[in-house]
DSSP file (Angstrom, degrees, kcal/mol; ACC not computed):
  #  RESIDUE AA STRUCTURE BP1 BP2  ACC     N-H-->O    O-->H-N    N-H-->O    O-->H-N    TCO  KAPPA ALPHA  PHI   PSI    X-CA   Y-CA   Z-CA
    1    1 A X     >        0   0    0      0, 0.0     4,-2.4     0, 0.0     5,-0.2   0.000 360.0 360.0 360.0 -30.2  160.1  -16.2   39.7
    2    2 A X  H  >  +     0   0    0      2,-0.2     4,-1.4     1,-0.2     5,-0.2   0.898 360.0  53.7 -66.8 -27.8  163.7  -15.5   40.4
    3    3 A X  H >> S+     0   0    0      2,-0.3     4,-2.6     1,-0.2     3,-1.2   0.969 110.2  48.3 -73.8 -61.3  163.0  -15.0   44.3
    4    4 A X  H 3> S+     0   0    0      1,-0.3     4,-2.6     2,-0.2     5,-0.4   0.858 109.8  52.0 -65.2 -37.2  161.3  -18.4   44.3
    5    5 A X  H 3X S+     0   0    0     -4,-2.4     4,-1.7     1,-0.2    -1,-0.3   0.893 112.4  45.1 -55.8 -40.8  164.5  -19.8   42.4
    6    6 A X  H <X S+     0   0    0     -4,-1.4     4,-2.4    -3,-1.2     5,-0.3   0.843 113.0  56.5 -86.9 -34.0  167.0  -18.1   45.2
    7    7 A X  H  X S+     0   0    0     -4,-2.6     4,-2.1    -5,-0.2    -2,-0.2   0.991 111.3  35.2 -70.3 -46.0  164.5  -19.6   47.7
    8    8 A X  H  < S+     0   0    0     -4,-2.6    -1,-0.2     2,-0.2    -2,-0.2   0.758 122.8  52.6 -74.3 -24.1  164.7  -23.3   46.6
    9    9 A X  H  < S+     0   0    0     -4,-1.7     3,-0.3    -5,-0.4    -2,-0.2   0.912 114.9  41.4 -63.1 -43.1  168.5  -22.5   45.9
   10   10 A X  H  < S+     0   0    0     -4,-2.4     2,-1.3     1,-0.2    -2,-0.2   1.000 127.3  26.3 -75.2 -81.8  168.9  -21.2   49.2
   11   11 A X     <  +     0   0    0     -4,-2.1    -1,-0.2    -5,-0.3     6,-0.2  -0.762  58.3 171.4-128.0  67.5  166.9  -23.7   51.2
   12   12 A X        +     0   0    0     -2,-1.3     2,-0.7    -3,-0.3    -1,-0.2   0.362  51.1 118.1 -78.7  -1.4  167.0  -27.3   49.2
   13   13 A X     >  -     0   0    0      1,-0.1     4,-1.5     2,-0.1     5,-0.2  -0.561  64.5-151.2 -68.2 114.5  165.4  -28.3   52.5
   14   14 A X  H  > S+     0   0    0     -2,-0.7     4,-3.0     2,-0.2     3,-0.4   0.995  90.5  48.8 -61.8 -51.8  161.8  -29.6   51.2
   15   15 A X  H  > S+     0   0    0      1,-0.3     4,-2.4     2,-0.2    -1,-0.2   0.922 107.2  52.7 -49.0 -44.6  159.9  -28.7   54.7
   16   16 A X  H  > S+     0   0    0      2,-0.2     4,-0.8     1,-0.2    -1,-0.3   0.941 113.7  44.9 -70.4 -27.6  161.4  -25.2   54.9
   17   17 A X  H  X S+     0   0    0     -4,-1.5     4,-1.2    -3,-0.4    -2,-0.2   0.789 113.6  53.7 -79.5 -36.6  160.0  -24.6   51.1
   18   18 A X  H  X S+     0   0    0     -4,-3.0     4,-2.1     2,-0.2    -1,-0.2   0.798 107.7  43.7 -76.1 -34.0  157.0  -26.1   52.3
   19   19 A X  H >< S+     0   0    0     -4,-2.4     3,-1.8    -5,-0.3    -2,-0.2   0.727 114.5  55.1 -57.8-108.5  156.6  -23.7   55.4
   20   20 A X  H 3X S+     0   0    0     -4,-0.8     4,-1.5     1,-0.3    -2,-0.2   0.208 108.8  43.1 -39.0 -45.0  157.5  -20.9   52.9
   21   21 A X  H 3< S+     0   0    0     -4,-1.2    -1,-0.3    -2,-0.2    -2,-0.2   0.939 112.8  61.3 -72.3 -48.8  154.7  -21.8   50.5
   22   22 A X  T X< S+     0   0    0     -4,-2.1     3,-2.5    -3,-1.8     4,-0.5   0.909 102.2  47.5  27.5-110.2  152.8  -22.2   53.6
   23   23 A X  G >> S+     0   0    0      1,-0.3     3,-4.8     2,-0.2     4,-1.5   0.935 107.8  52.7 -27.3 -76.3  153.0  -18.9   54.7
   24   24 A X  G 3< S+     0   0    0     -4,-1.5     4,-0.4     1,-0.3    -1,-0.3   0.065 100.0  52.6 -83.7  37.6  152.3  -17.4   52.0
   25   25 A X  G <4 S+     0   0    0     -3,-2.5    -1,-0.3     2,-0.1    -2,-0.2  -0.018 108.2  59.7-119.2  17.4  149.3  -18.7   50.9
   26   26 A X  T X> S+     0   0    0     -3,-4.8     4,-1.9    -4,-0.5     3,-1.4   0.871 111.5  44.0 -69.6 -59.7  148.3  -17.7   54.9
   27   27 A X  H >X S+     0   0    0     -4,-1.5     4,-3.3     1,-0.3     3,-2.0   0.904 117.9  44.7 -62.6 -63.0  149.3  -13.7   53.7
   28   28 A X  H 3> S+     0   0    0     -4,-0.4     4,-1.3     1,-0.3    -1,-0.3   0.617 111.2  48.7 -81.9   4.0  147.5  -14.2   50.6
   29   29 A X  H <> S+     0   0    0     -3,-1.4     4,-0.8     2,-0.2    -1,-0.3   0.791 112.4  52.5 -76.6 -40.4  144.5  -15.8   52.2
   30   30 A X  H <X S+     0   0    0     -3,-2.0     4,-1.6    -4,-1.9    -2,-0.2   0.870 112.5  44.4 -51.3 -62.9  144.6  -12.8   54.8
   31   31 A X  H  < S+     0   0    0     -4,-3.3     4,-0.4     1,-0.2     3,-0.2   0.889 107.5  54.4 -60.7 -36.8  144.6  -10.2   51.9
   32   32 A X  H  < S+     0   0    0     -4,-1.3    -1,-0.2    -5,-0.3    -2,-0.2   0.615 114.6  45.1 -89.7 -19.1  141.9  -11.8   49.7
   33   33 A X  H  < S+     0   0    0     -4,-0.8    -1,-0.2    -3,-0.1    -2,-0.2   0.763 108.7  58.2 -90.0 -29.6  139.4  -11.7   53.1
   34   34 A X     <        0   0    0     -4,-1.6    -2,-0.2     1,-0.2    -1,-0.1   0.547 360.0 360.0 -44.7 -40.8  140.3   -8.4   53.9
   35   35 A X              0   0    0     -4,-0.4    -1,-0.2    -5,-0.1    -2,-0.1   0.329 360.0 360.0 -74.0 360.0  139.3   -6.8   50.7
């Protein structure tokens, strides 16, 4: 939780947060098909 806190601290841009979330529900979509 803290990483996500430094991420929205970091990057108060709503579209980059939204890429970032993005992303990683690609990775974890990737992993969960994989298995």
């Amino acid at each position: 939780m803290l990483f996500l806190g430094n991420v929205t601290g970091n990057y108060s841009n709503p579209v980059i947060y939204n890429h970032f979330i993005l992303e990683c529900l690609i990775i974890t979509q990737r992993n969960f098909y994989e298995w």
